[in-house]
N, C-alpha and C positions, 0 to 999 in steps of 0.2 A: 314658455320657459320650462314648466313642466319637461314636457314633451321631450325637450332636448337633453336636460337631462334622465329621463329615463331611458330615449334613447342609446344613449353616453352610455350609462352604465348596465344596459342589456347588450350593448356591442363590446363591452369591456370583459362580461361574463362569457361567450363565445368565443369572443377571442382565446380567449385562457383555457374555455374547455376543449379549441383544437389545437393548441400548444402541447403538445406531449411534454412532462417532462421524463428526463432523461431514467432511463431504467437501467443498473446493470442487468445483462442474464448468465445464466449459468452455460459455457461454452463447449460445444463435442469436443472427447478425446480427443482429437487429432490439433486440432485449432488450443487449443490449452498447452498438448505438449510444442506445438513452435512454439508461441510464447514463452514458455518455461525455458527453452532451450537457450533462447535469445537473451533472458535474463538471471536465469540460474550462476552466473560466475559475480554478480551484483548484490545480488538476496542473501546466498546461503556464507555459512561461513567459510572463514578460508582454511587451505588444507593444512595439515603439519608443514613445515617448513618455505610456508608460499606466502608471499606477502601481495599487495594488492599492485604491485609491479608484475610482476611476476605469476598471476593467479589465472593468464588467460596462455600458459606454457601448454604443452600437448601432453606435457608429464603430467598434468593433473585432470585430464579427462575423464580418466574411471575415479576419480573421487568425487566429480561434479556428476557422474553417471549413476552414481547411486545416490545422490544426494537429491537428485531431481524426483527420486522415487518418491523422497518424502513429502514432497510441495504439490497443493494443486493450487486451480484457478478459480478461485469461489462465484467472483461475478467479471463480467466484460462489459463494458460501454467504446466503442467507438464514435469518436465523434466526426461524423465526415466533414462538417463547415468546417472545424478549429484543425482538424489532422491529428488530434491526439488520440490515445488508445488510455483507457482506465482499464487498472487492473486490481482485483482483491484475491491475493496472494494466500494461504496458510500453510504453517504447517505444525506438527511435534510440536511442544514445550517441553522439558523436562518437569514432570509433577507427580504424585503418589494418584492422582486422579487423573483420567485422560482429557488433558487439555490441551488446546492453540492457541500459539499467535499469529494474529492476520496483518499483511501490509498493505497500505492501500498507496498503487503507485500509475504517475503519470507519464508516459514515453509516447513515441514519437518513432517511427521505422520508416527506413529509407533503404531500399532494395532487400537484402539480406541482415542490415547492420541496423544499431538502436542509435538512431539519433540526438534521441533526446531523452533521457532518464533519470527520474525524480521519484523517491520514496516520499508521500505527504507524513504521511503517518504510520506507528506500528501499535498496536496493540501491546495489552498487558494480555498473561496468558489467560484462557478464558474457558470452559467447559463446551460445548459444540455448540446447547443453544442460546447460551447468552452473547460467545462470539458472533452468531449468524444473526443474532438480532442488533446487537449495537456497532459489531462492524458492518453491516449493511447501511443501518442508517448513519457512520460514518463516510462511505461508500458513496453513498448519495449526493451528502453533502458535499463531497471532495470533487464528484462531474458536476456539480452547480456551481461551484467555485465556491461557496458559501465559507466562512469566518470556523477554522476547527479550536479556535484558542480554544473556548469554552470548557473542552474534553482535553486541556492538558492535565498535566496532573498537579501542578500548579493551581490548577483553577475548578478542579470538578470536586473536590472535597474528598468524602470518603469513596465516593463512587469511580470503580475504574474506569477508565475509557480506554486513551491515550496511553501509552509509554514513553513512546518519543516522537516526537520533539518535546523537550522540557525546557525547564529555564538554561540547561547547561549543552544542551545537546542539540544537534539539527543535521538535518541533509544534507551535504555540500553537493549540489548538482556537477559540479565542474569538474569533481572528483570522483562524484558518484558512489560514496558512502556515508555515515553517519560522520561527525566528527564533535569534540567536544571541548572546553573550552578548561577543564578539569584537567588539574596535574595527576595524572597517573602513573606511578612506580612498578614496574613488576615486582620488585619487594612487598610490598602492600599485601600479595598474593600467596605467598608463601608461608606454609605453617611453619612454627619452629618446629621442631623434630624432637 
């Protein structure tokens, strides 16, 4: 009885150590900017007067042209079984310190076009190597499929992770932007003068 289970569990150990798990890597120029190109009108913001109807017009090409300048591709995972492509996104934050926000997103390409695209998560902005360390290991966890509640901010305390999705905010894949459940006024925004 021994035997078999020692056997058990030295086949169980092997097993696992020729399972790779999943690594992003950091991907050549040329392979970062397709990517980028293919999702740059989803990621960044939208232009003056463009709304998300209207945000894939030829009128606003040179503003998605220099805005692609500011984003790279931090890590890539393609998964050939499932057909998805993982990606960690950064770019600029606005801060008195230079910092990023990273997004860590799931798609799916079919000939030239994005079939399938989903933002899991975005980061709070972060200094380059605190980003490269906790959005990695959120990175990870997002091609494992693994549970990211833990890192909302909701749930991680003082510590940042997560930015959104939060209790109010989430992805809409169907739509393919954030969307939120919060009444927003553009009055809200306006200083009095």
């Amino acid at each position: 009885m021994r035997s078999v289970l020692f056997l058990t569990f030295f086949a169980a150990i092997a097993l696992g150590a020729c399972h790779q798990s999943p690594k992003g890597q950091r991907p050549d120029p040329a392979t970062a900017q397709r990517f980028l190109k293919q999702i740059i009108r989803y990621t960044a913001h939208l232009p003056k007067n463009a709304t998300h109807e209207t945000k894939f017009d030829t009128a606003y090409d040179s503003f998605y042209a220099q805005e692609i300048k500011k984003y790279r591709v931090d890590l890539l995972y393609q998964d050939e079984r499932e057909g998805y492509i993982y990606l960690l996104t950064s770019r600029p934050a606005p801060s008195l310190d230079v910092k990023r926000v990273a997004t860590g997103i799931k798609m799916r390409v079919e000939g030239d076009s994005v079939a399938y695209y989903e933002e899991v998560f975005r980061t709070w902005k972060m200094t380059e190597p605190i980003l490269a360390k906790k959005a990695g290991m959120l990175f990870e966890k997002m091609v494992r499929g693994q549970d990211l509640s833990p890192y909302y901010p909701q749930h991680s305390g003082e510590e940042e992770y997560i930015e959104f999705p939060d209790a109010h905010t989430r992805f809409d894949v169907q739509k393919r932007r954030w969307v939120t459940d919060l009444e927003v006024y553009p009055e809200q925004f306006k200083r009095a003068r």
